[in-house]
C-alpha positions in Angstrom: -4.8 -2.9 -16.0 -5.7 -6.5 -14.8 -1.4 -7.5 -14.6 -1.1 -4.3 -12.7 -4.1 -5.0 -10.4 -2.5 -9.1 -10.1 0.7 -7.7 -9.3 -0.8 -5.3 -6.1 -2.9 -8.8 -4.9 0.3 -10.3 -5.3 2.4 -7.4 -3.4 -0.3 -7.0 -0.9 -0.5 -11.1 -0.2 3.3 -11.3 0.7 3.6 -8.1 2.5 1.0 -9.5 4.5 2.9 -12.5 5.4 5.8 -10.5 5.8 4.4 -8.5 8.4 2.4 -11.3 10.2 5.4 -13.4 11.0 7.4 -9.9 12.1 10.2 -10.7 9.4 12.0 -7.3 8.7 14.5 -6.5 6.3 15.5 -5.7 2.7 13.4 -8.0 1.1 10.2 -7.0 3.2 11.2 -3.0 2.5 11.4 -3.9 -1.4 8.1 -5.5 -1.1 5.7 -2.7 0.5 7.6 -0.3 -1.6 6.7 -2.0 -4.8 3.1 -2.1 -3.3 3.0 1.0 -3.1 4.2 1.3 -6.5 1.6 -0.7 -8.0 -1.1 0.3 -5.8 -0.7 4.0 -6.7 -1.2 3.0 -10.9 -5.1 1.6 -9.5 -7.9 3.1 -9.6 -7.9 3.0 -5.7 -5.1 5.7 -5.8 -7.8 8.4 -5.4 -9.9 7.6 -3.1 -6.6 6.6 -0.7 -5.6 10.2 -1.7 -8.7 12.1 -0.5 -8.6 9.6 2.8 -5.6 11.2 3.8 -6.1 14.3 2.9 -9.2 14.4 5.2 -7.0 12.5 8.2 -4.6 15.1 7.7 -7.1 18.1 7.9 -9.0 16.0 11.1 -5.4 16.5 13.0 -5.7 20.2 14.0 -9.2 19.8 14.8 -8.6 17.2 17.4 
């Protein structure tokens, strides 16, 4: 658990960069994929789940 959670600070922190200084490509795509990747192992998966699950229900409503 604590390499996985190192390796999403450590995907987060460089697709942060990435996207502050507006560089695009295959290299910043491989990056916020693997974010993803790791981020979805956490323990912060469900609570990301049931957030978008509610935004999604909140859409007809609007």
């Amino acid at each position: 658990m604590a390499i996985t959670v190192s390796l999403v600070a450590l995907f987060g922190l460089v697709l942060f960069f990435l996207l502050r200084s507006k560089t695009l490509g295959w290299g910043s795509a491989f990056i916020a994929v693997m974010f993803g990747f790791f981020l979805a192992s956490t323990g912060a998966s469900g609570p990301i789940n049931e957030l978008a699950t509610a935004l999604i229900n909140a859409i007809p409503d609007l």
